[in-house]
N, C-alpha and C positions, 0 to 999 in steps of 0.2 A: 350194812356195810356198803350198797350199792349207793344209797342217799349220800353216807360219807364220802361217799369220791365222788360224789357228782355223776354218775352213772358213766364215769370213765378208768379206765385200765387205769392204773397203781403207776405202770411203769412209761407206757406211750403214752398215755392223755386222750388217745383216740376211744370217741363215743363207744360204750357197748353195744350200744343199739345197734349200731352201724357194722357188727359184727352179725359174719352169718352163722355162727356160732352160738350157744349160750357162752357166756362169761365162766372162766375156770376159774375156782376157787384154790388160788395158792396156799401152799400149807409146808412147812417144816417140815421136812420128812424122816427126821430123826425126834421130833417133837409130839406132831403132829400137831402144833399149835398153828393157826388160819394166821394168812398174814395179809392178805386181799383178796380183790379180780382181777385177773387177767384177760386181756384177750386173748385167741389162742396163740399168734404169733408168737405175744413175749411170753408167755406161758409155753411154748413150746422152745421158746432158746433159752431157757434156764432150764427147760429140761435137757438139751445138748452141752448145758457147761455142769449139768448135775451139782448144781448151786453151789462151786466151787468157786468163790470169790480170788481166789490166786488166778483162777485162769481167766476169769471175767476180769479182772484189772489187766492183765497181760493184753485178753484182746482189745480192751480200750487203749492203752499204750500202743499197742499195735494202727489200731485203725489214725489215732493223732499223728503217729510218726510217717505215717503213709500217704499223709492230709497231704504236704506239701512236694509231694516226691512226682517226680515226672520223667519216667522211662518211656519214652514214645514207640519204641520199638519193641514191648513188650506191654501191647494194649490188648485188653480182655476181646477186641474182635479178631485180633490176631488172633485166638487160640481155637473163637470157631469157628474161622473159614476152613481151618485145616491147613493152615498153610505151613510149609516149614521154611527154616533159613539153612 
């Protein structure tokens, strides 16, 4: 499996090697049928969407919809200086 994907994650393309990790072995968890490797990152955010594809489309609609959106007064360093309005 590692030869088949070119000894890179399934899901990022990022080299295994270059992980400090070993490679996780994805698997169905209602199956328990292998589905690749992972690196740990994406191996760990499909374990936070608990390979519920309803919610993993949501957060990609999410993240597209968010692509072009620009709230300048509500930027992510605003929130850690601590500042308030």
């Amino acid at each position: 499996m590692f030869v088949e994907q070119g000894g890179r994650c399934a899901i990022c393309d990022q080299f295994l090697s270059d992980s400090q990790k070993r490679p996780a072995i994805d698997h169905d968890h209602m199956t328990g049928v292998i589905r690749g490797l992972l690196c740990d990152p994406c191996n760990k955010g499909l374990g936070h969407f608990r390979d519920r594809l309803d919610v993993m489309r949501r957060a990609v609609e999410y993240l597209e919809s968010a692509k072009n959106k620009t709230v300048p007064q509500y930027r992510y360093e605003f929130f850690q200086s601590g500042a308030s309005k």
